[in-house]
N, C-alpha and C positions, 0 to 999 in steps of 0.2 A: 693217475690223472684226477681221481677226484677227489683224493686227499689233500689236493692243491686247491682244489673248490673250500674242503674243509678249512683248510688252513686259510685263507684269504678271508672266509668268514667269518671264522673264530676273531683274526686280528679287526675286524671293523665291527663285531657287536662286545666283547671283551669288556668292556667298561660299563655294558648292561646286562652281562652274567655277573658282573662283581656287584653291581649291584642288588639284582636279584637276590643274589646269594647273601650279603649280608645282612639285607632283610630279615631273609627265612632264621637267619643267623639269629638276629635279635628275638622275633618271634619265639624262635624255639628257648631263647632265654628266660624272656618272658613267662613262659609258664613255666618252665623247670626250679624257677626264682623263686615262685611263688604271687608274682609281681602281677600275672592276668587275676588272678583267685582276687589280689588282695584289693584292686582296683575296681572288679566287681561286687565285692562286697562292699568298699563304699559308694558305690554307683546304686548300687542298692536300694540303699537309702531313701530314693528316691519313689520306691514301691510302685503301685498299679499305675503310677504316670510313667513309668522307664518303655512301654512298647511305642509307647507315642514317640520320645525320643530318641528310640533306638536307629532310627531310617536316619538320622542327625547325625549318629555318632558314626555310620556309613560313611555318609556324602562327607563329613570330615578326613574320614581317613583315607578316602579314593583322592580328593583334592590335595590331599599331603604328597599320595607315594603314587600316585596316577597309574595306577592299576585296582582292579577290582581285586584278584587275586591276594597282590600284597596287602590290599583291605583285610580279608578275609583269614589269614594266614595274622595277621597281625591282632586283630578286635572278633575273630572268632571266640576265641577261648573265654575273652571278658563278656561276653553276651551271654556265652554259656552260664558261666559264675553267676551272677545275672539274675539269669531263668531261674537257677536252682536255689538261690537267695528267697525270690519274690513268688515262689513257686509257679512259674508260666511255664509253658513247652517250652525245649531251646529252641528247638526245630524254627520257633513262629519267631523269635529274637534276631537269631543268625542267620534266616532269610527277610526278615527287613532292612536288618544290616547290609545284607547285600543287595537289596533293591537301591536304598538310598546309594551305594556305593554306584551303581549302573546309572543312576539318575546323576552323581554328581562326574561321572565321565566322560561327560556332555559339556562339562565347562573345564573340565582340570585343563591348568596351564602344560602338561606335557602333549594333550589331545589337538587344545587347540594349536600348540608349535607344532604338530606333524602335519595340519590339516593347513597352517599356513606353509609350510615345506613344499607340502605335493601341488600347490596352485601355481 
């Protein structure tokens, strides 16, 4: 009996495993590419003003893929790069990252379509 719970669930979230998944999919290409490295290195660039901007490049990426998660899985690695460019902690990069990303959760269009759903 509750494989049939399973089953019925799987068929009505499916198209939000596939997407998860192909997130992590890109993510993980992204660095194996060399493509998070090469992106923080030009990001770089930018030097002692990048921690200002880094709560920015959050709240960007949570309003693209409206999860904090997929933010983080995605623009972790380049914040990394980043840090170790402009010599900061990563620590303090990739948890502004994800503050911005929590702050922009609050407006992302997938947020506000569940919240106009459940009313």
């Amino acid at each position: 009996m509750q494989f049939a719970y399973f089953k019925v669930t799987f068929l009505e979230l499916w198209l939000s495993i596939l997407t998860i998944c192909f997130i992590l999919i890109i993510s993980k290409l992204m660095t194996y590419a060399g493509l998070s490295m090469a992106l923080g290195e030009s990001i770089a660039k930018t030097g002692a003003m990048f921690p200002l901007l880094s709560p920015i490049l959050g709240w960007l990426g949570v309003f693209m893929t409206g999860s904090v998660v997929n933010n983080n899985s995605l623009f972790a690695p380049i914040q990394a790069s980043v840090a170790q460019n402009i010599g900061t902690n990563g620590a303090l990069l990739v948890s502004a990252n994800t503050v911005g990303g929590v702050a922009a959760k609050l407006i992302s269009p997938q947020s506000i379509a569940i919240a106009t759903a459940s009313v």
